[in-house]
C-alpha positions in Angstrom: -14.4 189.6 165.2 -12.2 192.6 164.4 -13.1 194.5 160.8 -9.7 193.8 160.2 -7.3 191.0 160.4 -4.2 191.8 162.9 -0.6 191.7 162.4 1.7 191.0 165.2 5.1 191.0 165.7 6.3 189.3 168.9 9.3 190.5 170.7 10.8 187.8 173.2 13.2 189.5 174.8 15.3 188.8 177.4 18.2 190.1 179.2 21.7 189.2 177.9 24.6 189.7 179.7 22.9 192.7 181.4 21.5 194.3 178.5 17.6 193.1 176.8 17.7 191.8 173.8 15.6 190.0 171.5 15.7 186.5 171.7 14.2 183.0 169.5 14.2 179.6 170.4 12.3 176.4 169.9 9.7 175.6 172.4 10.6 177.7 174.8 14.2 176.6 174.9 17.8 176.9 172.9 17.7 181.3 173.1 19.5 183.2 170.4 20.5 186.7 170.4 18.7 188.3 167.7 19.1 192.4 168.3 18.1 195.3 170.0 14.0 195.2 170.5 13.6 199.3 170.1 15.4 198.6 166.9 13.4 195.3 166.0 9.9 197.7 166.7 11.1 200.5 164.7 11.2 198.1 161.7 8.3 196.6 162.0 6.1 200.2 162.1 7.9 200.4 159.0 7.0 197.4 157.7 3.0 197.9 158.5 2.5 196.2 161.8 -0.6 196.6 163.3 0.7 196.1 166.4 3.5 195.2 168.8 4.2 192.8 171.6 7.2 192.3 174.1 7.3 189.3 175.9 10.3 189.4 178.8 10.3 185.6 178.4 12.3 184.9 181.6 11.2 187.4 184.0 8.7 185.1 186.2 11.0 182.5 186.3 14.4 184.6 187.1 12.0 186.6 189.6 12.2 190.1 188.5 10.3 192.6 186.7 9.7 193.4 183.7 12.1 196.4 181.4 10.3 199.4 181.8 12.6 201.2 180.1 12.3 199.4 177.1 8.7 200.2 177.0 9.9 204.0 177.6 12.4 203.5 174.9 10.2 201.8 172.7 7.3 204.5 173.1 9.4 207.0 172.3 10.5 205.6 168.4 6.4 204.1 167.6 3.2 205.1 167.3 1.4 201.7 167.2 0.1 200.1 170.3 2.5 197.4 171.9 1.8 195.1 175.2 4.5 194.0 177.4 4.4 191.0 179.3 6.7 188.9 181.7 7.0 189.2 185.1 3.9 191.5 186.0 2.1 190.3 189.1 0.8 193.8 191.3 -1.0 196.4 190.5 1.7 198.8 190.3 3.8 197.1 187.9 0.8 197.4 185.4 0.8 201.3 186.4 4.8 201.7 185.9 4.4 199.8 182.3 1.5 202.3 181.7 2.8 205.0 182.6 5.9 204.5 180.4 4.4 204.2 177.3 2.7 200.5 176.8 -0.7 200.2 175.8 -1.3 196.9 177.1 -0.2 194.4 179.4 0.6 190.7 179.2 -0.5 188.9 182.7 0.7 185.1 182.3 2.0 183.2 185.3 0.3 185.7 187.7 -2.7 185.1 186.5 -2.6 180.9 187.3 -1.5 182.0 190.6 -4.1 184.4 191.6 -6.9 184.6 189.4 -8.5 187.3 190.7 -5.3 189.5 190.0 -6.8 189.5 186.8 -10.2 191.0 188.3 -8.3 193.6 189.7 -6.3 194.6 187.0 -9.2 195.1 184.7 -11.2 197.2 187.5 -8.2 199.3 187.8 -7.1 199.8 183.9 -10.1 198.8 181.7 -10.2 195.7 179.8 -9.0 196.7 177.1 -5.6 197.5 178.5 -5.2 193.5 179.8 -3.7 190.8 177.9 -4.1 187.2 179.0 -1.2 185.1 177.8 -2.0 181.6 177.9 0.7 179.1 177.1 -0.4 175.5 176.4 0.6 172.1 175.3 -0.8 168.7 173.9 -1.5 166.4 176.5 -2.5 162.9 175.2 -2.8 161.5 178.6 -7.1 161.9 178.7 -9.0 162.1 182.0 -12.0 162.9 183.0 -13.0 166.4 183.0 -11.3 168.2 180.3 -12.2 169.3 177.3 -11.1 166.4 174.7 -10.2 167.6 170.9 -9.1 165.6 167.8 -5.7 166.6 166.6 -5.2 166.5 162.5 -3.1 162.7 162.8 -6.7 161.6 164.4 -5.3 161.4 167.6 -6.9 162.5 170.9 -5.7 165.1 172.9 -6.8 167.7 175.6 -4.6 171.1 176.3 -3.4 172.1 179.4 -1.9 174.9 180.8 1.8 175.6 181.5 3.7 178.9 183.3 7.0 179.8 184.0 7.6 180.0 180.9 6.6 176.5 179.9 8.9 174.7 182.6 5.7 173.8 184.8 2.5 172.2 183.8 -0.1 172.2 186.2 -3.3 170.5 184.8 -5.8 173.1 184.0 -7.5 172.8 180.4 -6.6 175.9 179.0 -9.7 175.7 176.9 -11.6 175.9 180.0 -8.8 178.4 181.3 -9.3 181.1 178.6 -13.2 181.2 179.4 -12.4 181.6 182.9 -10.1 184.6 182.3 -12.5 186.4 179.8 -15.6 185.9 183.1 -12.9 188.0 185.2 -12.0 190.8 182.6 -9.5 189.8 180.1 -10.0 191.9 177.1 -8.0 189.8 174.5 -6.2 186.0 174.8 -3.0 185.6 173.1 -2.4 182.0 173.6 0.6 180.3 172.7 1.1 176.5 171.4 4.4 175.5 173.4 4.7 171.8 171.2 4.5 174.4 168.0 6.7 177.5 169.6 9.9 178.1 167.1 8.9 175.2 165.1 8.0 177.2 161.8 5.4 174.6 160.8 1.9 176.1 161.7 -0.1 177.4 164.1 -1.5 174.9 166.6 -5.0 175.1 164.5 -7.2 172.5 167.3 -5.6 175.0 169.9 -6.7 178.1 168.3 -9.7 177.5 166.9 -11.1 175.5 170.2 -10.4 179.0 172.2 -11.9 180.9 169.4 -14.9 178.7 170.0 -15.6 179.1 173.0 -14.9 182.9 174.2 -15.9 186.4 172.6 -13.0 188.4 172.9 -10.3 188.8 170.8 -7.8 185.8 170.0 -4.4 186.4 169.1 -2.6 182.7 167.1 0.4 182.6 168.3 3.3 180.0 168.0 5.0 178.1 165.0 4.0 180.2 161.9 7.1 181.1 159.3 4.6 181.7 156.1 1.9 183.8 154.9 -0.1 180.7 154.4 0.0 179.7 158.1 -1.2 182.7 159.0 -3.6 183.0 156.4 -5.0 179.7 158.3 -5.6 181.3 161.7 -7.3 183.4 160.0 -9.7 181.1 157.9 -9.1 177.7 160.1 -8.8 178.8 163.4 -11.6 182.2 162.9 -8.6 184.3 164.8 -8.3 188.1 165.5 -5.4 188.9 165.0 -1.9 186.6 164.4 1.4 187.2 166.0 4.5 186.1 164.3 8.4 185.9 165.4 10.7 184.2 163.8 10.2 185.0 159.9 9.6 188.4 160.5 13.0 188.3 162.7 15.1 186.6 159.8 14.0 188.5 157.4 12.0 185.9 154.9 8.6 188.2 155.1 8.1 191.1 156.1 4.7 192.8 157.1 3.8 194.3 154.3 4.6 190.8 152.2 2.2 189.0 154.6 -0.6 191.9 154.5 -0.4 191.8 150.7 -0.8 187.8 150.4 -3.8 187.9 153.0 -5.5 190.5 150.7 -4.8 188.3 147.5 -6.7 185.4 149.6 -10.1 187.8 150.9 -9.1 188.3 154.2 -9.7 192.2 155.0 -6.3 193.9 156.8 -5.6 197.5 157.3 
């Protein structure tokens, strides 16, 4: 565990009529333009973010790579850490993100494909420097071999792994999934509850706290929160690192500093 709790704002952003721009939807669908993202991450410094992360949402399925020169454009307006992910599958494209600014990269969809990319990428850059997105969702259809968990209607439910942006499930049990990727070199998870993405009612707190459980490094909650209170509960439910936030920060109902000040009124430490 961190000494401090961690604020995140997350940057989807895709590219809109030829331009990237910062983007919301629910689960992984319905898009809306929401502004420039060098803009979006000058605010939030502002604000008190601890740090930042861009997510090209669309770049493994459309095929391309990810906007380096929003991370060049971006480094050049903070001075927090950000990660960028989406897209990033060799070696080089780690380097180029690097080497334009980012602190950290997000490997997602690559990852599922080649596992030991992951290997590689921390041999090359550190840990500390790789971020392994995991996106999941509820699957009530139990079979043997995956890790079971009860969900807060008393239901039954294991969670398995989806890529491409959530379009393809391809039974894994991300549980198991996350322990796999901190073996080959992951130095933090960020993974994201697809049935709670855009929803704005809560983290995915069985999610969360069953990765928390079971690895060592750093989890970031991501997916569904729109109030201080659901992130104060990846916090003190789910035993989180760090909590990444979109939407409300986006529209303008909280800002960082509103949610820092209301974790601090409820004894969780934040910088």
């Amino acid at each position: 565990m961190k000494s401090y709790a961690k604020i995140i704002p997350c940057l989807d952003v895709k590219v809109v009529d030829g331009v990237p721009s910062v983007v919301k939807g629910v689960k992984f669908v319905d898009l809306k333009r929401q502004g420039d993202p060098v803009e979006f991450a000058r605010r939030y410094q502002e604000q008190g973010a601890d740090e930042l992360i861009f997510l090209d949402i669309t770049a493994s399925h459309e095929g391309r790579s990810t906007m380096v020169d929003v991370a060049r454009r971006v480094a050049d307006v903070v001075d927090i850490p950000f990660a960028v992910g989406g897209g990033i599958g060799t070696l080089e494209g780690i380097k180029e993100l690097l080497d334009a600014g980012a602190d950290k990269v997000g490997i997602n969809t690559a990852a599922v494909k080649n596992p030991d990319f992951v290997k590689e990428a921390s041999s090359a850059f550190g840990p500390e420097r790789i971020t392994v997105a995991v996106d999941a969702r509820r699957n009530m259809d139990l079979r043997p071999g995956v890790n079971v968990y009860e969900m807060e209607d008393g239901s039954k439910a294991w969670f398995e792994l989806v890529i491409y942006g959530g379009r393809t499930p391809v039974g894994i049990d991300a549980i198991d999934w996350c322990k796999k990727m901190e073996d080959f070199g992951a130095g933090e998870i960020l993974p994201t509850s697809m049935d709670r993405d855009g929803t704005n009612i809560g983290y995915d707190l069985p999610l969360t706290a069953a990765i928390c459980s079971k690895i060592n490094i750093p989890v970031i909650a991501s997916g569904g929160a729109s109030t201080p209170q659901h992130i104060l509960e990846a916090f003190t439910i789910a035993h989180a690192d760090a909590a990444l936030a979109a939407g409300m920060f986006h529209r303008g109902e909280y800002t960082v500093a509103q949610v820092k000040d209301y974790l601090r009124e409820n004894g969780i430490c934040v910088s």
